[in-house]
Each structure stands twice: as structure tokens, then as C-alpha cells.
C-alpha positions in Angstrom: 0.0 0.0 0.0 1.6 3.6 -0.8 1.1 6.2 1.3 -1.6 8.8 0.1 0.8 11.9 1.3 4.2 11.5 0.2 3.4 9.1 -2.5 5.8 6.7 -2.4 5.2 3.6 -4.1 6.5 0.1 -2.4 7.2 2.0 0.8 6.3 0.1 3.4 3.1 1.0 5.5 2.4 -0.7 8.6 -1.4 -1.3 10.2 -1.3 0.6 13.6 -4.6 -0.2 14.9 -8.2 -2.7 13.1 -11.5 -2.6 13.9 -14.4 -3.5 12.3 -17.4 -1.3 11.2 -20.7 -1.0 12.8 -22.3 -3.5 10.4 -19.5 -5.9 10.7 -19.1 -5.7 7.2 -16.2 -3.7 6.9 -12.5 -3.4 9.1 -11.1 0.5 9.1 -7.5 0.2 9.3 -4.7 2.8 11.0 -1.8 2.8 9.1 1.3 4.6 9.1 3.7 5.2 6.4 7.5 4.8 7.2 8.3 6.7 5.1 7.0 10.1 6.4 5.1 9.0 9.6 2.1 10.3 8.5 -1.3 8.3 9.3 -3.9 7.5 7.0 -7.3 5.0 7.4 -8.2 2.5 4.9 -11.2 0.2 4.6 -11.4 -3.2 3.7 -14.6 -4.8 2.3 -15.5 -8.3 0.7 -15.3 -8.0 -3.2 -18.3 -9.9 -3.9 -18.8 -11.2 -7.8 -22.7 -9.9 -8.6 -24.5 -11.9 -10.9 -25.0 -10.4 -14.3 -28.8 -9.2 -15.2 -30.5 -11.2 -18.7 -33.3 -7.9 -19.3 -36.8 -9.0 -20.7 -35.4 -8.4 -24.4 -32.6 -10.9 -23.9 -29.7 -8.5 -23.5 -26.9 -9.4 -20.5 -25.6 -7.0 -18.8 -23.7 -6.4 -15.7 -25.7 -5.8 -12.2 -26.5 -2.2 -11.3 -26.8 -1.6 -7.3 -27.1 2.6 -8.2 -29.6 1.6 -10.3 -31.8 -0.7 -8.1 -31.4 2.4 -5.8 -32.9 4.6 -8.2 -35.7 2.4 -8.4 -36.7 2.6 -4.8 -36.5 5.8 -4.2 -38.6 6.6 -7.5 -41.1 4.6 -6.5 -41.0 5.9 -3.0 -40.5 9.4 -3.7 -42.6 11.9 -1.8 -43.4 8.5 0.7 -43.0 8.4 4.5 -40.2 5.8 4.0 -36.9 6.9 6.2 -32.8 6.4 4.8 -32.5 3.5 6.9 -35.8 1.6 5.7 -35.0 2.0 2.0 -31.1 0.7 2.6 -32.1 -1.9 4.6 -34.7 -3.1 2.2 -32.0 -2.8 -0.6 -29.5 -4.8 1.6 -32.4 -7.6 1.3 -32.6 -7.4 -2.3 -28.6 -7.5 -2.8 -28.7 -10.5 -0.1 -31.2 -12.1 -2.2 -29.0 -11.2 -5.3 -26.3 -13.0 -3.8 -27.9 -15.6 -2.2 -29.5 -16.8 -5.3 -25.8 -18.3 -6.1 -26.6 -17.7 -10.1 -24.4 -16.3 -12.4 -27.2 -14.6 -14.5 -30.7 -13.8 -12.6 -33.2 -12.8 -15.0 -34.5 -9.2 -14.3 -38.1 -10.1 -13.6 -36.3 -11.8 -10.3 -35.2 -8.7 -8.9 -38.1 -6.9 -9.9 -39.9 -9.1 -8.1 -37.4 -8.8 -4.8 -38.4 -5.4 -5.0 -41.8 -5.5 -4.8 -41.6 -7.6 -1.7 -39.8 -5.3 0.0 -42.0 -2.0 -1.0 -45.0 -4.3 -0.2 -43.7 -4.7 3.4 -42.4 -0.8 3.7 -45.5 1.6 1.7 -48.6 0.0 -0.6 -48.4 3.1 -2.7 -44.5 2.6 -3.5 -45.4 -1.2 -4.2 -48.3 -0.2 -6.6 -46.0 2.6 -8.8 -43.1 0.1 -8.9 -45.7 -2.7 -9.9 -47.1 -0.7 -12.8 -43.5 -0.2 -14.2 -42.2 -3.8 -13.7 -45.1 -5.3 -14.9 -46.0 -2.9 -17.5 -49.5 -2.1 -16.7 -52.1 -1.0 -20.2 -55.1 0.3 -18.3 -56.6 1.4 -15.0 -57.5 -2.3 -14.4 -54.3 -3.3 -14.2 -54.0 -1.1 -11.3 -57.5 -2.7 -10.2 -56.1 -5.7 -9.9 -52.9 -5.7 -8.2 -54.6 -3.5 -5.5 -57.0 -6.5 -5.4 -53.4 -8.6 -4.7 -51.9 -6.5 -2.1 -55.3 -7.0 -0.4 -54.7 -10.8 -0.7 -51.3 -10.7 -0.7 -49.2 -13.6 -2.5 -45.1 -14.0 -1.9 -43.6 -12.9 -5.4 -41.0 -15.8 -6.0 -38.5 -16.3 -9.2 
């Protein structure tokens, strides 16, 4: 690791103090260059390999989490749903996403992920994301998946 102030590559840097992040999915690490003494914090993480996405026209492409993001706060936009609702929700989703242990999910999958989640935190969120994922024509479109969040049914692969 090279040290971000004097710039030195292949100096040697060593790890002065670890500790994991809140969420236990991260470690900060002190470090101190020996070069120049200064101290500097870097993060580790997991590099996890994300499925890529086959879209309903047959394309592939590679998994979008800034774009999954987009989608829930579109379809919650002007909603009572707080920051740490809408990330947790997406950290379901990603879960699921990874969880699946596929190396293409078709994107009707994670459309579907979505909806469960928007189902569990606003029914007017659920209903605007439903009538883009599933493309709704008329007003009884909307009719009828009202009818299904009434009688609700686990949205599945």
C-alpha cells in the first residue's frame, strides 16, 4: 500500500490499529507510512462477484446496485419511507441477489425482490413500482394488483 501523502510507491506502510465497522461488514484500518510518519485510514470490504442481469429483451448485462437504488426511491419518492428503511430493504434485495448463487438472474427476479420489500415498507410505492415492472395498459391493471396487495401472494422467481 503507498502512502496517500508523500506518494511513495513500495514504501512500506504498517497497520497501527483494526476494527471492524458497525455492520460488521467492513474493518477501518490505522496505518502509518514509514516513510514520512504520516497516518492515513483505509477500509477493507468483501469483493463480492454480482450476478450479471439477462433484461426481458434478452440482453446481459452487468448488475447495477445505483440503479436498483434509483428504483426505490422513485417509486418511494414523496413517501413516509426513512434512509435507513430504503437501505435496509436494498440490503435484502442485494442479499437475495447474492444468495441466489446464479451467475445470471433474469431481471423479472429482482423486480420481483423489489416489490416484496416495497410491499412490506409503503402499498403506494409497491403499486407505482408494480405498474412499471409489470407494465401495466389500463386502469384495471391497477384494479387488480390492489386486489393482490389486499390478498397478498409471496412474489417468488
Amino acid at each position: 500500500m503507498y502512502c496517500p501523502v508523500c506518494q511513495i510507491r513500495g514504501q512500506e506502510t504498517r497497520v497501527v490499529d483494526s476494527r471492524l465497522s458497525r455492520e460488521g461488514t467492513e474493518v477501518r484500518r490505522r496505518r502509518e507510512c514509514m516513510h514520512c510518519q504520516r497516518r492515513f485510514t483505509t477500509l477493507e470490504r468483501v469483493e463480492l462477484t454480482l450476478p450479471r442481469v439477462i433484461k426481458r429483451d434478452g440482453r446481459r448485462c452487468a448488475f447495477e446496485e445505483d440503479k436498483l437504488r434509483k428504483g426505490f426511491l422513485k417509486a418511494l419518492e414523496k413517501r413516509p419511507a426513512n434512509a435507513e428503511q430504503v437501505e435496509a430493504a436494498l440490503q435484502r434485495v442485494m442479499h437475495q441477489l447474492h444468495a441466489s448463487g446464479e451467475r445470471e438472474v433474469p431481471s423479472h427476479w429482482i423486480g420481483n425482490w423489489v416489490m416484496n420489500e416495497l410491499r412490506q415498507l409503503d402499498e403506494v410505492a409497491y403499486v407505482r413500482f408494480a405498474s412499471v415492472h409489470r407494465r401495466f395498459q389500463d386502469v384495471n391493471a391497477f384494479q387488480d394488483e390492489i386486489q393482490r396487495l389486499r390478498h397478498p401472494v409471496s412474489y417468488e422467481q
